[in-house]
VEXKOLDO-811560 format. One record per residue (C-alpha): residue number from 1; x, y, z. Coordinates in pm, 1 decimal, decimal comma, padded with zeros to 6 digits, always signed. Layout:
<recs>
{rec NUM; {X; Y; Z}},
...
</recs>
This chain:
<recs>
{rec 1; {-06971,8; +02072,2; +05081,0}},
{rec 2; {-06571,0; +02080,8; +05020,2}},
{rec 3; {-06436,0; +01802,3; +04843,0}},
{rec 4; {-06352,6; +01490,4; +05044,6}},
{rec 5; {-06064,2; +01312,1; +04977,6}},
{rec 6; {-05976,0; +00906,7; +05105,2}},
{rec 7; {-05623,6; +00931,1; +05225,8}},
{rec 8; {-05654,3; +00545,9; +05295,9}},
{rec 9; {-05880,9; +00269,7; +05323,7}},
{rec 10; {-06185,0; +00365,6; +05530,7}},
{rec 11; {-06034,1; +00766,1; +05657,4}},
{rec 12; {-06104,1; +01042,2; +05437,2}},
{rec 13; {-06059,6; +01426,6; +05477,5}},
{rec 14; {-06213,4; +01735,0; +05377,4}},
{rec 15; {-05990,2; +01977,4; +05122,9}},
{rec 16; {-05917,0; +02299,1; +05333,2}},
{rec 17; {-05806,3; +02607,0; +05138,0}},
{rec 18; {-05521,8; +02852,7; +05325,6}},
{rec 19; {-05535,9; +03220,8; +05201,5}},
{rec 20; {-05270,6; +03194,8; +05002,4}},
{rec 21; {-05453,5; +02971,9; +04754,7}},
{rec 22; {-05745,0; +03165,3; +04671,2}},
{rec 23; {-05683,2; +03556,7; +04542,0}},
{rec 24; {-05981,2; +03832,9; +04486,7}},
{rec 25; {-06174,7; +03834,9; +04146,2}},
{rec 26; {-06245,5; +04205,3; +04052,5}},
{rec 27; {-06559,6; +04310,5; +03907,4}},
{rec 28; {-06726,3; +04476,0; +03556,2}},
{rec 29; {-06767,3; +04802,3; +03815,7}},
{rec 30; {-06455,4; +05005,3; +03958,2}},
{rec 31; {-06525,9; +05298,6; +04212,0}},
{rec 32; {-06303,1; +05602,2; +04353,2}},
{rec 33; {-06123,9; +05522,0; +04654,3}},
{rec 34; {-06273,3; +05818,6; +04843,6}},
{rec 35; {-06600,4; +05650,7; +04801,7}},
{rec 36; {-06527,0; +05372,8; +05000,0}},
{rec 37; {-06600,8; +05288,0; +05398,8}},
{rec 38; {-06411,4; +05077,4; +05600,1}},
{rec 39; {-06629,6; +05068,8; +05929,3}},
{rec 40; {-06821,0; +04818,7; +06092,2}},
{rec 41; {-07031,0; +04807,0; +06376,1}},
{rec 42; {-07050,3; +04570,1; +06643,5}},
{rec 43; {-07360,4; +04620,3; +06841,4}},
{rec 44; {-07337,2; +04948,5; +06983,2}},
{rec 45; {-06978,9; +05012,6; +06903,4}},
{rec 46; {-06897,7; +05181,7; +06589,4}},
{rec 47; {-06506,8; +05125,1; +06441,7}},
{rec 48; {-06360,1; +05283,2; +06213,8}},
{rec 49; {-06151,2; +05002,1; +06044,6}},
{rec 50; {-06237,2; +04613,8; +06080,5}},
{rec 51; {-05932,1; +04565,8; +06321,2}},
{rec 52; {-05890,9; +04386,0; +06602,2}},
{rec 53; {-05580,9; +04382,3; +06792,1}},
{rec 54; {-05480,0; +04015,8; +06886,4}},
{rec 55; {-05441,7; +04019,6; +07319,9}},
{rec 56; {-05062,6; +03938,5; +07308,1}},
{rec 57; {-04858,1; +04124,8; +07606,9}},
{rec 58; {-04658,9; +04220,7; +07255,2}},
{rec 59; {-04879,4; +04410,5; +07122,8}},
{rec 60; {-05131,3; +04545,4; +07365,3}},
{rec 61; {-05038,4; +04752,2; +07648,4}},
{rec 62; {-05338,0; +04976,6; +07779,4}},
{rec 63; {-05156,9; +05297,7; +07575,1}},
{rec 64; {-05099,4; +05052,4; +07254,7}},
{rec 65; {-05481,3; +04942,8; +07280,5}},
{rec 66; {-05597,5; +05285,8; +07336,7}},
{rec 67; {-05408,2; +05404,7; +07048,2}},
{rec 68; {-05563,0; +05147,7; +06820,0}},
{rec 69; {-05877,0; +05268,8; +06919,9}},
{rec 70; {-05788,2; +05666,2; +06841,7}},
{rec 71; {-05727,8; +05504,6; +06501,0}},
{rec 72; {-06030,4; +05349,9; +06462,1}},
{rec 73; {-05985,2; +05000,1; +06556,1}},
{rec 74; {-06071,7; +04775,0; +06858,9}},
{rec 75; {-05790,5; +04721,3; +07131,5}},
{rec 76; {-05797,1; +04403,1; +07336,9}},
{rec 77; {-05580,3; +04400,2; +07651,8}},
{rec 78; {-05551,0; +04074,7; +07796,1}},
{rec 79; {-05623,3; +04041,3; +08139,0}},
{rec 80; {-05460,0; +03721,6; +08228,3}},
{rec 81; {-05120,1; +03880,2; +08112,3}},
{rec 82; {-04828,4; +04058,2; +08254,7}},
{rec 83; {-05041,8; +04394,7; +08277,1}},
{rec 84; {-05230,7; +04217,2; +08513,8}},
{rec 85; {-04928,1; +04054,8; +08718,3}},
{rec 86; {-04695,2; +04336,7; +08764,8}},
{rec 87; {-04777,9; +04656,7; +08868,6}},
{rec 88; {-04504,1; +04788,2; +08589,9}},
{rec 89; {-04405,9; +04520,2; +08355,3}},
{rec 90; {-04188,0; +04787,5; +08144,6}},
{rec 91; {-03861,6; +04642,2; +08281,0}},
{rec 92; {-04001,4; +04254,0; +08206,4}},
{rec 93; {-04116,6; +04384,4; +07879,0}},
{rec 94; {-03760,3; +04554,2; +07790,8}},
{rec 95; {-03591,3; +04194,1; +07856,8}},
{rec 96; {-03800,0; +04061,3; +07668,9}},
{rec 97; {-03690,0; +04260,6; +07362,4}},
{rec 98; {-03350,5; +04210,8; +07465,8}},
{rec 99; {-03349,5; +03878,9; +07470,9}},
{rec 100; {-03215,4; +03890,6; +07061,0}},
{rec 101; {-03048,3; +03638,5; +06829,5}},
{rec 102; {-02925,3; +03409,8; +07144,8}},
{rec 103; {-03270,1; +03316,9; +07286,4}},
{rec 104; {-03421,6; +03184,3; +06948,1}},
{rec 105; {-03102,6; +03124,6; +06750,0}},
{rec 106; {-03244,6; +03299,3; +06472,5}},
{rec 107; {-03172,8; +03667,9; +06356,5}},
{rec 108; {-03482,3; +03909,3; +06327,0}},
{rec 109; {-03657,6; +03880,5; +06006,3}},
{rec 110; {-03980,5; +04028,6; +05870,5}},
{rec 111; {-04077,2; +03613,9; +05705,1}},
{rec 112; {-03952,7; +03399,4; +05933,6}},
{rec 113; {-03934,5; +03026,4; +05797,4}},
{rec 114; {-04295,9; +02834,2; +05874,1}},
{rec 115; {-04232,0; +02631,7; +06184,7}},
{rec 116; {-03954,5; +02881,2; +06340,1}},
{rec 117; {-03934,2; +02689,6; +06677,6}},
{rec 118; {-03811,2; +02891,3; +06992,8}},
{rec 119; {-03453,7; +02778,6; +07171,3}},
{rec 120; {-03529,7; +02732,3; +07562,1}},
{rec 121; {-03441,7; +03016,6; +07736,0}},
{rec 122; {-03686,8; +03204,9; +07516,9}},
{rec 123; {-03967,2; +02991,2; +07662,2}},
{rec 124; {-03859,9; +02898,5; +07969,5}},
{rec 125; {-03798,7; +03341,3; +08042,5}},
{rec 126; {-04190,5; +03337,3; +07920,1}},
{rec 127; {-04312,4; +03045,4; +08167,1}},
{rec 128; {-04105,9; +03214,5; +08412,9}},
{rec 129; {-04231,5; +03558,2; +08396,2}},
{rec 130; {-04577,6; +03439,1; +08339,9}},
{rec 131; {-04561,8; +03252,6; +08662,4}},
{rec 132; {-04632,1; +03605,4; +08870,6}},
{rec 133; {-05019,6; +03572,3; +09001,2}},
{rec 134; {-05287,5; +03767,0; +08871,1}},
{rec 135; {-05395,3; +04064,7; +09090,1}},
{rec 136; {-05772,7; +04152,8; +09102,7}},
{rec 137; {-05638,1; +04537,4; +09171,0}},
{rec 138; {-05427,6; +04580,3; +08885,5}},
{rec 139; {-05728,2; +04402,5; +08661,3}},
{rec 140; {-05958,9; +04736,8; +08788,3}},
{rec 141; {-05667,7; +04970,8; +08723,4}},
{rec 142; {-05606,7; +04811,8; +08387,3}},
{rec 143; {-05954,5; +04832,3; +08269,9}},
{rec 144; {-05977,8; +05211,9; +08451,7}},
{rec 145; {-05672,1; +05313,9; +08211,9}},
{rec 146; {-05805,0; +05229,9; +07898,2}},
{rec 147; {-06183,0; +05347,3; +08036,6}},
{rec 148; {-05978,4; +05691,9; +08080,3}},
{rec 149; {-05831,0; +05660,4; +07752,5}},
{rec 150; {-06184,2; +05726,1; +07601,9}},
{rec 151; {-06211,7; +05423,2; +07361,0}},
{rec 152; {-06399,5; +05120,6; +07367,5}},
{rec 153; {-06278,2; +04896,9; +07664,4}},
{rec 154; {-06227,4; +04531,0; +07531,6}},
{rec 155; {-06051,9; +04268,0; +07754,8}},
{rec 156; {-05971,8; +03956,3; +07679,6}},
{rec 157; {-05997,2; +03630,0; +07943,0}},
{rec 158; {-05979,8; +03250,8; +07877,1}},
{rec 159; {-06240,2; +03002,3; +07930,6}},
{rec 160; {-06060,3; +02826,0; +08218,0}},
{rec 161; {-06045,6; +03177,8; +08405,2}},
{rec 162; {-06355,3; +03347,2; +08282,9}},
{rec 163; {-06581,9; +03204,9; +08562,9}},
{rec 164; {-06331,1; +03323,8; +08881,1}},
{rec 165; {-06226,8; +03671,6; +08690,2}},
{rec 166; {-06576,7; +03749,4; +08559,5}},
{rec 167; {-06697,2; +03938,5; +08868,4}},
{rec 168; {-06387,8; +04141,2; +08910,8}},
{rec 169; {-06356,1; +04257,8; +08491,8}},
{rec 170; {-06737,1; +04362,3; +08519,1}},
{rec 171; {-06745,7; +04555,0; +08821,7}},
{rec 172; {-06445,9; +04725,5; +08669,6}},
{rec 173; {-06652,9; +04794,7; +08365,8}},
{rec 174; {-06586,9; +04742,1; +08048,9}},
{rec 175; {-06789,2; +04762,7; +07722,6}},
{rec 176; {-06709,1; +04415,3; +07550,7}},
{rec 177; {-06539,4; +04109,8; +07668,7}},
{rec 178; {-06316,3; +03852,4; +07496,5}},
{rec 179; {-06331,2; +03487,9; +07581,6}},
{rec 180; {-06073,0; +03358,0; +07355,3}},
{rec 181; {-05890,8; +03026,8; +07363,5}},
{rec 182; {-05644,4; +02841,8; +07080,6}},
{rec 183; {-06004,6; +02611,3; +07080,7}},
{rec 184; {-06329,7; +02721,4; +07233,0}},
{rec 185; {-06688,0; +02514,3; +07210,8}},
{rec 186; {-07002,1; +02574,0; +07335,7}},
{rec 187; {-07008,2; +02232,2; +07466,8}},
{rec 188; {-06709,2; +02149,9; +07716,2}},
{rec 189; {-06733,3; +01816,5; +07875,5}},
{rec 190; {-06546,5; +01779,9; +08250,8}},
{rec 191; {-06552,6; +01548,6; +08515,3}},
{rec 192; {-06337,2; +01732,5; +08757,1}},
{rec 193; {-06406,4; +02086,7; +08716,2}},
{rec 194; {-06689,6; +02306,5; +08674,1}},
{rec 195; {-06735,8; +02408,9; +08284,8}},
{rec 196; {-06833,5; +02712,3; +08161,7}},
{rec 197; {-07171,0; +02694,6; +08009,6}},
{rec 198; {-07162,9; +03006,0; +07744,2}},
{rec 199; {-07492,8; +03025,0; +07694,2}},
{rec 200; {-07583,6; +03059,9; +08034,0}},
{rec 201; {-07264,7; +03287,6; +08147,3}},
{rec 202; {-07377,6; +03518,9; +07776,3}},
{rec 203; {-07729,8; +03517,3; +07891,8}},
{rec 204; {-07679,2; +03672,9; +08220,8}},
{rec 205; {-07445,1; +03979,1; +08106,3}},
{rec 206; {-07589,0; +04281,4; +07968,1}},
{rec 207; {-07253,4; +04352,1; +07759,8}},
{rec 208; {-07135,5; +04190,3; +07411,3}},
{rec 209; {-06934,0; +03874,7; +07429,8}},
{rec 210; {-06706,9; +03801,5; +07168,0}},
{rec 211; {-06602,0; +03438,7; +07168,6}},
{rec 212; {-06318,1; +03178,7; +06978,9}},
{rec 213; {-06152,6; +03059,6; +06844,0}},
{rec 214; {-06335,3; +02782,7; +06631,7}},
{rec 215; {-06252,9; +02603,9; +06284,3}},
{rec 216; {-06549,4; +02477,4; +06162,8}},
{rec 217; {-06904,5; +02497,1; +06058,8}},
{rec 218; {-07052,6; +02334,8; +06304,7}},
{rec 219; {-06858,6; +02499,1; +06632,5}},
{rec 220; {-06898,7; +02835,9; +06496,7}},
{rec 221; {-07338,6; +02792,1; +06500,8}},
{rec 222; {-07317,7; +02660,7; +06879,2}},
{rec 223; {-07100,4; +02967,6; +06948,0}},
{rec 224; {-07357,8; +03139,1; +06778,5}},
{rec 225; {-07678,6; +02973,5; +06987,2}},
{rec 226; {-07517,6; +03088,8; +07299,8}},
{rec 227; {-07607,1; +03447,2; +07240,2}},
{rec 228; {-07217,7; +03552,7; +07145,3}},
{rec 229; {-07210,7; +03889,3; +06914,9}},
{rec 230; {-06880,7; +03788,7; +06799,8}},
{rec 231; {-06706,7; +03451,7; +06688,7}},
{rec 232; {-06310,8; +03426,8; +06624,8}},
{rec 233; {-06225,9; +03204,4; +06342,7}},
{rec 234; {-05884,1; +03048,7; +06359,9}},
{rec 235; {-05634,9; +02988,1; +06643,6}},
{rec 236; {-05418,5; +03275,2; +06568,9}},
{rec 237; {-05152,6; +03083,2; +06363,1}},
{rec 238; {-04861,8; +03229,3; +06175,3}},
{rec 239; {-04497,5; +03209,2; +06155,7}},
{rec 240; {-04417,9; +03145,0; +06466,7}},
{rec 241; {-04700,6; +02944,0; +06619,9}},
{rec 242; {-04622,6; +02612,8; +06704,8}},
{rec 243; {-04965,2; +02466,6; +06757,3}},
{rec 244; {-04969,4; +02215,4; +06446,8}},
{rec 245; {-04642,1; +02072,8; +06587,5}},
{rec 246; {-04762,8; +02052,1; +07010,7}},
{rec 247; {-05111,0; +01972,3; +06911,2}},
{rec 248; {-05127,7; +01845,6; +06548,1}},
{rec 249; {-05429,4; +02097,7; +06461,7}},
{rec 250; {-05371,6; +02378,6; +06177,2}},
{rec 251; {-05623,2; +02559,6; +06047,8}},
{rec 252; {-05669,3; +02658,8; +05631,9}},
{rec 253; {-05825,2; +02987,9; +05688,9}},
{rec 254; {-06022,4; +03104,8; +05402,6}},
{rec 255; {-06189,8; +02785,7; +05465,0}},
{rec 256; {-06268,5; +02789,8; +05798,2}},
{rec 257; {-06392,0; +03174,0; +05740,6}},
{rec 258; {-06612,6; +03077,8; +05448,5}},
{rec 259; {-06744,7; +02753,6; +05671,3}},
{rec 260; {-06828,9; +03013,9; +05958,6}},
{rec 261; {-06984,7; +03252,7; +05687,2}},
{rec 262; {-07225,4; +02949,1; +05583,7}},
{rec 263; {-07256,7; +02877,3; +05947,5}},
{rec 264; {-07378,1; +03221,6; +05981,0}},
{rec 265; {-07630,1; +03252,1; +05709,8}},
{rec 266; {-07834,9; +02935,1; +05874,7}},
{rec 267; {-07800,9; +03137,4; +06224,0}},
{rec 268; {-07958,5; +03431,3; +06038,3}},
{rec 269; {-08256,0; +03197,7; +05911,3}},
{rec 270; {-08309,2; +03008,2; +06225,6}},
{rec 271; {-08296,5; +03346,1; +06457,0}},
{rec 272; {-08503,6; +03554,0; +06138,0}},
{rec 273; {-08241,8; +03822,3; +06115,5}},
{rec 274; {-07969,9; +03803,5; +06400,7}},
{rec 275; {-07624,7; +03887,3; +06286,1}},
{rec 276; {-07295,9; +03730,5; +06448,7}},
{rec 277; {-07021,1; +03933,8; +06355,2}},
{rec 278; {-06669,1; +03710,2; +06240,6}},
{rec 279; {-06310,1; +03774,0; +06335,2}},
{rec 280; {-06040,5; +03629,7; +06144,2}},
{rec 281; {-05739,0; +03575,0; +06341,3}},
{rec 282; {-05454,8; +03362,9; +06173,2}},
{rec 283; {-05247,4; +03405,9; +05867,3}},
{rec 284; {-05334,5; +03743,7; +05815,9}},
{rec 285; {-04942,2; +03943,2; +05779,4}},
{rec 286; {-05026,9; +04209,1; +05467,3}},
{rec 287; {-05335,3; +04427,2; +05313,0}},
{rec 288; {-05371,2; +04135,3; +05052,6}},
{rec 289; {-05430,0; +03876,7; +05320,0}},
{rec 290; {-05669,2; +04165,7; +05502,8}},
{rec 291; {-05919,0; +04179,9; +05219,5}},
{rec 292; {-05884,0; +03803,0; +05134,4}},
{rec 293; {-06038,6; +03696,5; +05445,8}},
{rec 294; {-06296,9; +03959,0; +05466,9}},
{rec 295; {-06424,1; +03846,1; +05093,2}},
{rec 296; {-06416,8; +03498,5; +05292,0}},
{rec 297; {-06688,3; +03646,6; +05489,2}},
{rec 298; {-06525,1; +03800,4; +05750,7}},
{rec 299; {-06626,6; +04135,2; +05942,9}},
{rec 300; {-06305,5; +04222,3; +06080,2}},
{rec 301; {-05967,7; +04069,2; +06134,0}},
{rec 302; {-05758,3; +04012,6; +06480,7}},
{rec 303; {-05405,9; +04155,2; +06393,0}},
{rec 304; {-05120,9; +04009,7; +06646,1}},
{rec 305; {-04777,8; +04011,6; +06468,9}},
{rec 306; {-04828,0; +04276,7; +06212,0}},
{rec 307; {-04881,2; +04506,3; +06507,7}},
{rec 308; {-04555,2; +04415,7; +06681,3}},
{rec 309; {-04371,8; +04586,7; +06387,1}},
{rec 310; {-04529,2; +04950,1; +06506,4}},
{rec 311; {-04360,6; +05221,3; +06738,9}},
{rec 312; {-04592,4; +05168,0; +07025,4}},
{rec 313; {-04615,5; +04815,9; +07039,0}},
{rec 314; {-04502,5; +04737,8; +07419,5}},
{rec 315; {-04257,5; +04474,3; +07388,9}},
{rec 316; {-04024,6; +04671,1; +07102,9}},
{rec 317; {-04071,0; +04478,7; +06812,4}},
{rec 318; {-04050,9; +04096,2; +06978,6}},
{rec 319; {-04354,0; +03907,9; +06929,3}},
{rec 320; {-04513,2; +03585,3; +07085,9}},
{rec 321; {-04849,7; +03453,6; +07147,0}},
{rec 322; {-05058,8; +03425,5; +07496,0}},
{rec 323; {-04990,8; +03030,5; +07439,6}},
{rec 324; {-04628,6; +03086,0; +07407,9}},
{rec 325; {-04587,4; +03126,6; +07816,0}},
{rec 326; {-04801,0; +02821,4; +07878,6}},
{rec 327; {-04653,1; +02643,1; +08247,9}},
{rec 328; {-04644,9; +02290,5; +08075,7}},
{rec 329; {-04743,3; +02292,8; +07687,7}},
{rec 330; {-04585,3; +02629,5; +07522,2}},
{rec 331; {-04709,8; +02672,9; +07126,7}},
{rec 332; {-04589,1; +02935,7; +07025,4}},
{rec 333; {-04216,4; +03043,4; +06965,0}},
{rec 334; {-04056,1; +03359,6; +07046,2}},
{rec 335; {-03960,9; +03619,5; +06774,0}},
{rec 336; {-03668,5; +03830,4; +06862,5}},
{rec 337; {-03731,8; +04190,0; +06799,1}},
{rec 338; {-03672,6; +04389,1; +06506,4}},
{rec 339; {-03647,2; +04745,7; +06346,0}},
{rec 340; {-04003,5; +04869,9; +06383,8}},
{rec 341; {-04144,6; +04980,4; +06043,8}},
{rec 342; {-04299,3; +05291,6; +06201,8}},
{rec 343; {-04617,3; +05448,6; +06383,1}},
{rec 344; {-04900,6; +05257,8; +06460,8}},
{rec 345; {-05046,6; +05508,9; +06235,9}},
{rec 346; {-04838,2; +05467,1; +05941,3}},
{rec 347; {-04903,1; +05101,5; +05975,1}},
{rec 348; {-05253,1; +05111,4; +05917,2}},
{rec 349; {-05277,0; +05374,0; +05671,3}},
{rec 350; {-04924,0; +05463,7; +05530,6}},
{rec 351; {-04768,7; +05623,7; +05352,9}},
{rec 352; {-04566,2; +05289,2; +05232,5}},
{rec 353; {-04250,6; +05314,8; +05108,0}},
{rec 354; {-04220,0; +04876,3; +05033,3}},
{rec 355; {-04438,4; +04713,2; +04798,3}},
{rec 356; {-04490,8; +04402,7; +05011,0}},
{rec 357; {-04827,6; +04465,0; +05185,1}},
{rec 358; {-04699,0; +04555,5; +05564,8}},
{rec 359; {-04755,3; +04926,1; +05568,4}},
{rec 360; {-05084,6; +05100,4; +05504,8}},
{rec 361; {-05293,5; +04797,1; +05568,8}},
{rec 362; {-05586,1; +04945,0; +05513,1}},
{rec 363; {-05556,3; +05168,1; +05246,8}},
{rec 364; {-05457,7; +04882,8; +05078,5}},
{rec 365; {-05800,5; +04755,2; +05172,0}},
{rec 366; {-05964,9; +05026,8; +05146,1}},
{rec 367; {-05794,4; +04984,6; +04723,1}},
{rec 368; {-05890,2; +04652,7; +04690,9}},
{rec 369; {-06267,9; +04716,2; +04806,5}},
{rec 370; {-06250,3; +05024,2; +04513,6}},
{rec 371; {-06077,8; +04799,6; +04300,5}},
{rec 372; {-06324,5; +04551,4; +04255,6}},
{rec 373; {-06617,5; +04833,2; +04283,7}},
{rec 374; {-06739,8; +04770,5; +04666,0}},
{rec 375; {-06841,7; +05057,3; +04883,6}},
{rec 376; {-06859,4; +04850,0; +05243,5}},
{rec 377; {-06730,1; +04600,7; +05359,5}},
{rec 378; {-07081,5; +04399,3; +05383,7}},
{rec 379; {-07080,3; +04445,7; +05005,2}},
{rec 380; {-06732,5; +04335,0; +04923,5}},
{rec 381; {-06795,7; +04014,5; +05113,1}},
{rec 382; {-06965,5; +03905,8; +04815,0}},
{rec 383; {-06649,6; +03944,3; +04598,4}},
{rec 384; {-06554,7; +03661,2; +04356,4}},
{rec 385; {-06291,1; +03468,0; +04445,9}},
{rec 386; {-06094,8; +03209,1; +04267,9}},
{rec 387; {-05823,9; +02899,1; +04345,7}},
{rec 388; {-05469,1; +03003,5; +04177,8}},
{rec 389; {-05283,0; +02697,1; +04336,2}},
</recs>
């Protein structure tokens, strides 16, 4: 157990570590880079990288996620986003971009300051946009573009939606499906609407489920117990998310990742052998951060910003999350775009021409793993790690 601290008479906390306090410990064995795999499977789908791309109308168009896919990773398009609502969002997407310097009163910048909170006309375009209705049709021609695209075909719904969209995303047909929230349980109390029992809803699919995100040990075994083949640790945070400040919840990711790992070693004893894989989505901006939080105990991470700063990313470089267009509780500013550091392909595996961790993401993984002698990425999750703060 973490250390507990009292922070006054009769309240204590637990110490949570962020990855920027812990930093890999290399071993007494080095390997060759060539020697070294990067892929992961999650149950019949085979990736070449552990990346996840984060279901933010910024980042994932049906091209974008098909693209990431080519390269090895998993696309998610979300289906409860402007894809969905307009049967061309290009032009919506171009204002976006163009909104600039005057919507957020802050010029572009690779490391924004922590807590960057959008101007209004940055969120209230969002809400406004966002408003359009969702259109069972454009969900089936979605889901047949990436389907055509000849990658795995992820989408991504909340858990308020998932119930009334659920018939319409699997007679489209797709391979896995995303129920992410900023805070999913397996145990949602209502009095006024219907909840969405996971375990039942997982039980009665023949497709993986990949559900989050969570924060702690004991969420991420009931997501486990409903039969989900994937959990999302974190809510996403960076930069620009303003969920600490709307909701007062932050999470300290290499210990919510480690917490989830434990959480996962007790699922593997109770269930004698069955394996949840763990996405880390939040905090995660350079190669460094990449393998930090799979030596955490991570499979995979969910990339969102990074992957705004690529050529095909669909809104030109201008970033915000799904929460950032909520109707009534935004969290989540709105990054103005910037120069885009290059391909989608150069991103992820260079060459890089800055030493500070954004380009060639996973060669820089893929250096760290040879580094400190792993060959997998099962293996290097048993790295050594060690507080430097």
């Amino acid at each position: 157990m973490r250390d507990v601290v009292e922070i006054g008479l009769g309240k204590t906390a637990q110490r949570g570590y962020h990855l920027d306090d812990i930093a890999i410990v290399p071993s007494r064995r080095t390997r060759d880079v060539d020697d070294v795999s990067t892929g992961w499977q999650l149950d019949a789908y085979q990736f070449g990288i552990p990346c996840v791309g984060h279901p933010s109308d910024a980042t994932m168009s049906p091209a974008s996620a098909v693209r990431l896919g080519q390269l090895g990773g998993l696309g998610v398009l979300n289906v409860e986003g402007l894809w969905t609502r307009y049967e061309n969002p290009t032009k919506v997407l171009e204002e976006l971009a163009d909104l600039g310097e005057d919507a957020t009163g802050m010029p572009p910048h690779p490391h924004p300051p922590r807590g960057a909170v959008a101007r209004p006309r940055a969120t209230k375009r969002l809400q406004e946009v966002y408003a359009e209705p969702i259109r069972p049709d454009l969900i089936t021609e979605r889901v047949r573009e990436l389907r055509e695209g000849g990658s795995t075909v992820a989408v991504r719904v909340s858990p308020q939606h998932t119930l009334a969209l659920a018939p319409v995303i699997l007679d489209a047909g797709v391979d896995l499906l995303v129920i992410q929230g900023t805070i999913v349980s397996a145990e949602h109390v209502s009095t006024t609407d219907e909840p969405l029992n996971l375990k039942e809803f997982i039980a009665d699919l023949d497709l993986p489920v990949i559900v989050g995100g969570c924060t702690d040990y004991k969420t991420a075994l009931h997501l486990m117990r409903t039969g989900a083949a994937g959990v999302i640790i974190g809510i996403g945070g960076d930069e620009w998310s303003t969920t600490e400040s709307v909701l007062g919840i932050r999470v300290p990711m290499a210990s919510a990742i480690a917490d989830a790992a434990a959480a996962r070693r007790d699922y593997l004893d109770e269930t004698g052998g069955r394996y949840v894989h763990l996405i880390a989505d939040g905090d995660i901006r350079t190669s460094g951060d990449i393998a930090k939080a799979l030596g955490c105990g991570a499979d995979a991470v969910m990339l969102g910003e990074p992957l705004s700063l690529c050529e095909e990313a669909p809104a030109g470089g201008a970033w915000w999350h799904s929460a950032a267009s909520h109707p009534s509780l935004p969290r989540g500013a709105f990054e103005a775009a910037g120069e885009p550091l290059g391909s989608m392909e150069r991103l992820l595996f260079g060459p890089a021409d800055e030493p500070d961790g954004q380009l060639n993401l996973f060669g820089g993984l893929r250096r760290a793993m040879a580094k400190c002698g792993y060959r997998d990425l099962k293996e290097f999750q048993k790295v050594n790690l060690v507080l430097d703060r």
